[in-house]
N, C-alpha and C positions, 0 to 999 in steps of 0.2 A: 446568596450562600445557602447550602442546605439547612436543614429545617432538625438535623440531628447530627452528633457529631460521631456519627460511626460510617463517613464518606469513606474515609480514608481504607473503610477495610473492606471492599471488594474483593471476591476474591472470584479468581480466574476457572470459567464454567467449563470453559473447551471442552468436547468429547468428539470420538469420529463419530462420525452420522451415520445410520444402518442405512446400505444401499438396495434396493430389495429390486430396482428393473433399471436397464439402462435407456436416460435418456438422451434423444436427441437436440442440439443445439435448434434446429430449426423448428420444430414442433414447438421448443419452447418459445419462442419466438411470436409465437401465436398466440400462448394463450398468457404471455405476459407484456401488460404496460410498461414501455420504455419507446424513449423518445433514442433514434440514433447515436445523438450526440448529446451532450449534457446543453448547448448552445442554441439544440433548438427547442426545446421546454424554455416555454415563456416565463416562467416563474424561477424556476432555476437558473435560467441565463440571468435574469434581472439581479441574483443575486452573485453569482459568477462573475457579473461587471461590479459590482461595487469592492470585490477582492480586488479582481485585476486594478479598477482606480488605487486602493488601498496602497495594492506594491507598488503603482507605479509614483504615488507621490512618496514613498519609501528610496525608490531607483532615485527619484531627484534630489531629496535630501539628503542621501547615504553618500558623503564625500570626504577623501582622503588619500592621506598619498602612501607609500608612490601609485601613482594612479591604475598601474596594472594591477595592483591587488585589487582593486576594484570593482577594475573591469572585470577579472573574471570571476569575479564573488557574483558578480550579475550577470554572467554571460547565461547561464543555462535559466536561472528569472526572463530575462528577457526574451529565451525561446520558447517559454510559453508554459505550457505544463496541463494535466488537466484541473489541478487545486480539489483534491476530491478531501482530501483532509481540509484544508481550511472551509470549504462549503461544510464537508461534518460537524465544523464547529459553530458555523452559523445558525445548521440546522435546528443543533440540538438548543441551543440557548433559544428560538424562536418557537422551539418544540415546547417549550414552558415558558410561553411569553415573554420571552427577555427581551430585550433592549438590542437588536443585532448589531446595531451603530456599536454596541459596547463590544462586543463580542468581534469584531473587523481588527484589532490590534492583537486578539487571541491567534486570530486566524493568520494573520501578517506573522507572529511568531512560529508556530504551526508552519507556514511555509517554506522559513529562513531555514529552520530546524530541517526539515525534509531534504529542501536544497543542497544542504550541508553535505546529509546523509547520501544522494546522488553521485555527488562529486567524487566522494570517498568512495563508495563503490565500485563507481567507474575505474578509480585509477587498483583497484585491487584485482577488478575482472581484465583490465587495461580493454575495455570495450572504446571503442572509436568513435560512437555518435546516439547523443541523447537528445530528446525533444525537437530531432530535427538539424540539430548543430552536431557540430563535434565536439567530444565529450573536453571538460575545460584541460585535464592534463596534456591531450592531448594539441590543443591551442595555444597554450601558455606554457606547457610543462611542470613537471610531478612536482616541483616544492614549491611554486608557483599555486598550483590547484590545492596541495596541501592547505596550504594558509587561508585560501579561499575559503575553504570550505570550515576550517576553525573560527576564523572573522564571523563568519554567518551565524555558529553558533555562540558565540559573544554577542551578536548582536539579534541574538533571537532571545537570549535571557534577558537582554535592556529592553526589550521593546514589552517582552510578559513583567517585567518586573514592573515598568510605569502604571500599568494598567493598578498597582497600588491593589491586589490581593495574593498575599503571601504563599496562598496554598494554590495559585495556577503555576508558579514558581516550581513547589515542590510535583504539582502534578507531569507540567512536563521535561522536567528530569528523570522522574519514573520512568516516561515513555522513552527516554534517551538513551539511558543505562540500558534496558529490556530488548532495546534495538541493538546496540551493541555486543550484548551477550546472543541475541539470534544471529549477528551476522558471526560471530567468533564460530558457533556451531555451524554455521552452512559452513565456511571453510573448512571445518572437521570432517564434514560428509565428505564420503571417494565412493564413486559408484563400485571400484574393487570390494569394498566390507559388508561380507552380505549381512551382519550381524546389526550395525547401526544402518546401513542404506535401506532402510521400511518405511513403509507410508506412516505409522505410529512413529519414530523418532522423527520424521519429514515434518509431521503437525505439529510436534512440540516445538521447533523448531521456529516453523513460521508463527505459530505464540507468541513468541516473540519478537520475531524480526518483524513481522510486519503488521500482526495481530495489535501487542502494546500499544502502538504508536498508534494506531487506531483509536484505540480504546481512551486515550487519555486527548485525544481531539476529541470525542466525544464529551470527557467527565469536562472538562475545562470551556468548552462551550457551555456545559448543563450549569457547572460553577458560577459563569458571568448571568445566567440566566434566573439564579436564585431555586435552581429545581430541587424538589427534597429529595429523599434518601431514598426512596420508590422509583423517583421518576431517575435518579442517575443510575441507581442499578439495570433500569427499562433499556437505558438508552446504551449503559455500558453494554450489555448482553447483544442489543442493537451490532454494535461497532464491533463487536468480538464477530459473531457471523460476516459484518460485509469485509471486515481485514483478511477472514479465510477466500473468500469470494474472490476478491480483488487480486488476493495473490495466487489461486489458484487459476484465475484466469490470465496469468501474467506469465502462468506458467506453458498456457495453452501457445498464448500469442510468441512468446520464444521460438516454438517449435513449428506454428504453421502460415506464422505471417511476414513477410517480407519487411526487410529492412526499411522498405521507403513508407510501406505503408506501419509500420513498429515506429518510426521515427528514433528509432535506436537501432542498436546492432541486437540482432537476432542470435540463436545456438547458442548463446554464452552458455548455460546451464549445464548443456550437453560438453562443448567446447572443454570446459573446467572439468566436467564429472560431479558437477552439485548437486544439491538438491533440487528437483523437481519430480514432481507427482508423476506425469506420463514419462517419464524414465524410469524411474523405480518401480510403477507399476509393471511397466515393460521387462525390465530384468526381476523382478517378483516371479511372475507366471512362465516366465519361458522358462525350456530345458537348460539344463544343465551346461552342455554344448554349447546351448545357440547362444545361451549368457556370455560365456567365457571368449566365443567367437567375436560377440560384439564388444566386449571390454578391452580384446586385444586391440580389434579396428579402432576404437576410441585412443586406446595409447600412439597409436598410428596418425592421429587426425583425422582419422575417415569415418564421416558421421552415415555415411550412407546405410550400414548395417545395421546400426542401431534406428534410425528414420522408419526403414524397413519394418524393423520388430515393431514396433508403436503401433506403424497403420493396423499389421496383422493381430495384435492382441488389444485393437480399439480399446487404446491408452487415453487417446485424446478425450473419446465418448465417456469414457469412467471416469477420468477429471473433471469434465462438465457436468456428469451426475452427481459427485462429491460436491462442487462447487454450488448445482442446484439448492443439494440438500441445507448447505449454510446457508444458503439465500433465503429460501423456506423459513426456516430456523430463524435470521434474524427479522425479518418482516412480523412473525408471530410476537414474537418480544418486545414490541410496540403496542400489542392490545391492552385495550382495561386504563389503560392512564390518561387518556383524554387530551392527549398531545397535539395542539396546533399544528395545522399542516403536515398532518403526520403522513400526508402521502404523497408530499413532496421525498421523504426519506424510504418511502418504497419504490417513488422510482428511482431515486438513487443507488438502492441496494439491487433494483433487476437492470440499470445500465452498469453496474460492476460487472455482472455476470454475462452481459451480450456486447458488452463496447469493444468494438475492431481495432484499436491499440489505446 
């Protein structure tokens, strides 16, 4: 437990980051540590497998009927996932010497919760294939996957609540609520409104939707970890940068990575009219015309025009220097505290930034 009791009042640092030269993805590539894949960091992987053991004696003991609710409550667990929150949560508790075996039932809930969140999105973008599988609505069908995905969150709240400290309870519900109010606003964003579609209401945004639930994998590892009020602010501020990162880079791989290698359906973003960064940057800087041109082809379904504008107002490039700049940002907000394996969570936060899906 922390060391003072004013946890509870974190308050959210966000700012956009000053972009001052555009960089590229490859260059950075060079002069940053990161292993490919999170599996092949020998230190990482070892804790990566003690997750995946974790859900998988979760998969065996989680039974009930009728049994298709089950099944698909597990169907996208068992296609894999990369578990970058629950590792957050190992991280950080191990970042102030905790106990990570303790911290494994945080992470397991962490999962469930995300899981939840997946399923539910899928069936709102109705995207066709996540982790590789087809998305569970799609498998089972929408009230089918509905249920799934409410199950998970029941039993993401039993599984934080055994762990017997009250306030990982209250912390991740914070992240639940914060994700649901970011996803209610991405559905509000239409790339038609040039007034709300800006990169400034895009950030607030993912503050939410994907930032939160970062950030409170963070505090709820730091929590089982016994970190004081120093070290959870260190690590919140940590988690706030890789949430931007992670989602900014999520927004890269929508746009220029193929479905097999995405392991999900690609273009949603574009597909909807959502938010995403190298869209709105896109229709930000072009003309007047060429906007309106491509908003028409967009109501048409024809991504082509808009694809177009991107490469020519190097959207991609400006995303990846925004996304840089968080990276930056959160890596520095680890110094001075003296954190355990504190660069295991720098490489973690430079594979959010260059990981291929």
């Amino acid at each position: 437990m922390p060391k003072s009791s004013n946890s509870n009042e974190i308050k959210p640092t966000s700012t956009k980051p000053e972009i001052s030269a555009v960089s590229q993805e490859n260059s950075a590539t060079n002069t940053l540590t990161v292993s490919e894949g999170l599996s092949e960091n020998g230190e990482l992987s070892t804790r990566l497998e003690m997750i995946k053991q974790e859900i998988q004696q979760y998969l065996e003991t989680d039974k009930g009927q009728p049994l298709v609710l089950y099944e698909a409550a597990h169907h996208l667990i068992q296609g894999g996932g990369k578990h970058i929150r629950s590792l957050l949560t190992l991280l950080c508790c191990e970042a102030v010497n905790g106990d990570i075996d303790k911290a494994l039932k945080a992470a397991l809930a962490a999962e469930l919760l995300q899981t939840a969140s997946l399923i539910h999105d899928d069936i709102i973008d109705d995207d066709q294939y996540r982790r590789g599988v087809q998305s569970v609505h799609r498998q089972y069908g929408r009230d089918i996957a509905l249920l799934a995905g409410d199950l998970l969150i029941a039993q993401a709240v039993r599984v934080i609540a055994e762990i017997g400290v009250p306030e990982l309870v209250v912390q991740m519900a914070i992240g639940g609520v914060r994700m649901c109010e970011g996803e209610a606003a991405d559905l509000n964003m239409n790339a038609a409104d040039q007034i709300t579609f800006t990169e400034n209401h895009y950030l607030r945004m993912v503050e939410n939707k994907t930032v939160a639930f970062m950030k409170q994998a963070a505090i709820i590892g730091a929590l089982v970890g016994g970190a004081t009020t120093s070290q959870i602010q260190a690590l919140t501020s940590y988690a706030e940068g890789l949430g931007y990162v992670f989602q900014l880079r999520d927004d890269i791989l929508d746009i220029k990575t193929t479905p097999e290698i995405a392991q999900k359906t690609t273009h949603s973003d574009i597909r909807l009219k959502r938010g995403n960064l190298p869209l709105i940057h896109a229709l930000e800087v072009a003309q007047e015309a060429e906007r309106k041109r491509c908003l028409v082809a967009l109501e048409a379904g024809d991504f082509t025009p808009v694809l177009e504008l991107i490469k020519k107002t190097k959207s991609i490039d400006y995303t990846f220097d925004v996304a840089k700049k968080f990276n930056e940002k959160a890596i520095n907000m680890l110094g001075g505290q003296g954190f355990s394996k504190e660069e295991l969570l720098v490489q973690l936060a430079n594979y959010a930034l260059l990981r291929k899906h």
